[in-house]
C-alpha positions in Angstrom: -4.8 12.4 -4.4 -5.0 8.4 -5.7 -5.3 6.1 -3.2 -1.9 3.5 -4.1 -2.4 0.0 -5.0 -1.5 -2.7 -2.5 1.9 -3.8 -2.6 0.9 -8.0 -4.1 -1.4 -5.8 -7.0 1.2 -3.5 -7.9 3.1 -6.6 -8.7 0.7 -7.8 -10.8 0.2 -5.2 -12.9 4.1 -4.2 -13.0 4.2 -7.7 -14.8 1.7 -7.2 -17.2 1.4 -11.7 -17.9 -2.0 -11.6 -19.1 -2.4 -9.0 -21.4 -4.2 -9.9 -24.2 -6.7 -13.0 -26.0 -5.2 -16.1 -24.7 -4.9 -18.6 -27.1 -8.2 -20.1 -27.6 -10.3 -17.9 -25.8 -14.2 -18.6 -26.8 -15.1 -15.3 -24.6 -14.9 -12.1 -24.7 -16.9 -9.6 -22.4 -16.5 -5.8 -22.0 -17.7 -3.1 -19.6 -17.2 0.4 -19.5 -17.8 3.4 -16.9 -19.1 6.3 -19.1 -18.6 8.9 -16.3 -15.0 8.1 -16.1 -14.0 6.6 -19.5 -12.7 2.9 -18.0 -13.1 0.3 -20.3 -11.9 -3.2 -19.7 -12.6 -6.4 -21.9 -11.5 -9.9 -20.4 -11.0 -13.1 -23.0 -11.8 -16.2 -21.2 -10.6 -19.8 -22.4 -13.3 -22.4 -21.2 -12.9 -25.9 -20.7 -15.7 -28.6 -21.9 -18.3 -30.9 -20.2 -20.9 -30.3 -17.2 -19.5 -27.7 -14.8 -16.6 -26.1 -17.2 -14.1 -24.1 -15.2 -12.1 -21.2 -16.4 -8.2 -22.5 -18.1 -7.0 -19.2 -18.9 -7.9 -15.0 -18.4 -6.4 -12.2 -20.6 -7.3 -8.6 -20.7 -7.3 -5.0 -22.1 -8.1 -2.2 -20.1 -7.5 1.6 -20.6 -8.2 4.3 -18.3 -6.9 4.6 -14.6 -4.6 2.7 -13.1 -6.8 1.0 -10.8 -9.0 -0.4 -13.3 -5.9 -1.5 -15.4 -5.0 -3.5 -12.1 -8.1 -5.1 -11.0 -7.7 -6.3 -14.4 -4.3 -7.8 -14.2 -5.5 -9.2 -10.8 -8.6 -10.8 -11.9 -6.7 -12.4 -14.6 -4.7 -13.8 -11.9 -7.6 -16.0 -9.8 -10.0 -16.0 -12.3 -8.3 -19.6 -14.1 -10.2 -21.9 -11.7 -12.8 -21.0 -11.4 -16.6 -22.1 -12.2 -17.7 -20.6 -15.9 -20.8 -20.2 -14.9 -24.0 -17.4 -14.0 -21.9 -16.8 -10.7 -18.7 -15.9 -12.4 -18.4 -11.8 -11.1 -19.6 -12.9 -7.2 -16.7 -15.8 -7.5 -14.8 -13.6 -8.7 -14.5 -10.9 -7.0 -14.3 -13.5 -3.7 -11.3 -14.5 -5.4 -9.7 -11.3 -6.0 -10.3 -10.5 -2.4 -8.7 -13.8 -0.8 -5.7 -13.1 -2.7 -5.4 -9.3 -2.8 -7.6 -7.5 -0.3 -10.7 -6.3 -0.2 -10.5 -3.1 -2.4 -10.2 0.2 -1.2 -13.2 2.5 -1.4 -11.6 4.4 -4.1 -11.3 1.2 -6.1 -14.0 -0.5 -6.0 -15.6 0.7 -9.1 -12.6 -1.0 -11.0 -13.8 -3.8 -9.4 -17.1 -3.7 -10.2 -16.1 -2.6 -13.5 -13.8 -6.2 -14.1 -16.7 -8.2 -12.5 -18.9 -6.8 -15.1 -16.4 -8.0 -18.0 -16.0 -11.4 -16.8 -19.7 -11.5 -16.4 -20.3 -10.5 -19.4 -17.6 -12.7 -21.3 -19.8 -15.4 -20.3 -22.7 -14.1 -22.1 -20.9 -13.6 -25.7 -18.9 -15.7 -27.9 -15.3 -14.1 -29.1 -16.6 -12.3 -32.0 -19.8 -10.6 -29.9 -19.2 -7.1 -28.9 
């Protein structure tokens, strides 16, 4: 039986506002979890000069439907923040503050979105 999503995530991912490149996203990371099939890319927009910070998240996801809502939730907290080596520590701080800690059987969506936005900051847009 699937453990259900908090009540302030559910919301998120009912609404569905970031799916998708925002417009002039430089970033683009992706992680999958080969034993269960999860993939998730996140699109970051970053702004210039010395310590950058995150204007804008989008993402695709397919598999269960708690990696397709850490997703949506990331997308939430992650405009803000530093865009920097840190990103997937800040991040999932973030996602906790405003959602909960994730449950045990969601963490590896977690960890899985983390991942992403780690890796978006690795890779330009056209990288895979």
């Amino acid at each position: 039986m699937h453990e259900p999503l908090p009540a302030s995530l559910r919301e998120v991912f009912d609404a569905s506002r970031h799916v998708g490149a925002p417009a002039g996203a430089q970033r683009r990371g992706e992680a999958r979890n080969e034993a269960c099939g999860d993939v998730v890319v996140i699109w970051l927009r970053v702004g210039a000069g010395d310590a950058p910070v995150i204007e804008a998240a989008g993402f695709k996801a397919q598999g269960c439907p708690a990696a397709m809502a850490a997703a949506a939730g990331a997308c939430e907290v992650l405009s803000g923040l530093r865009a920097d080596s840190a990103l997937g520590k800040a991040l999932a701080a973030a996602f906790s503050a405003k959602f909960g800690a994730p449950k045990a059987a969601h963490r590896h969506a977690m960890a899985l979105v983390c991942e992403a936005a780690s890796n978006a900051m690795n890779r330009e847009r056209g990288e895979t």
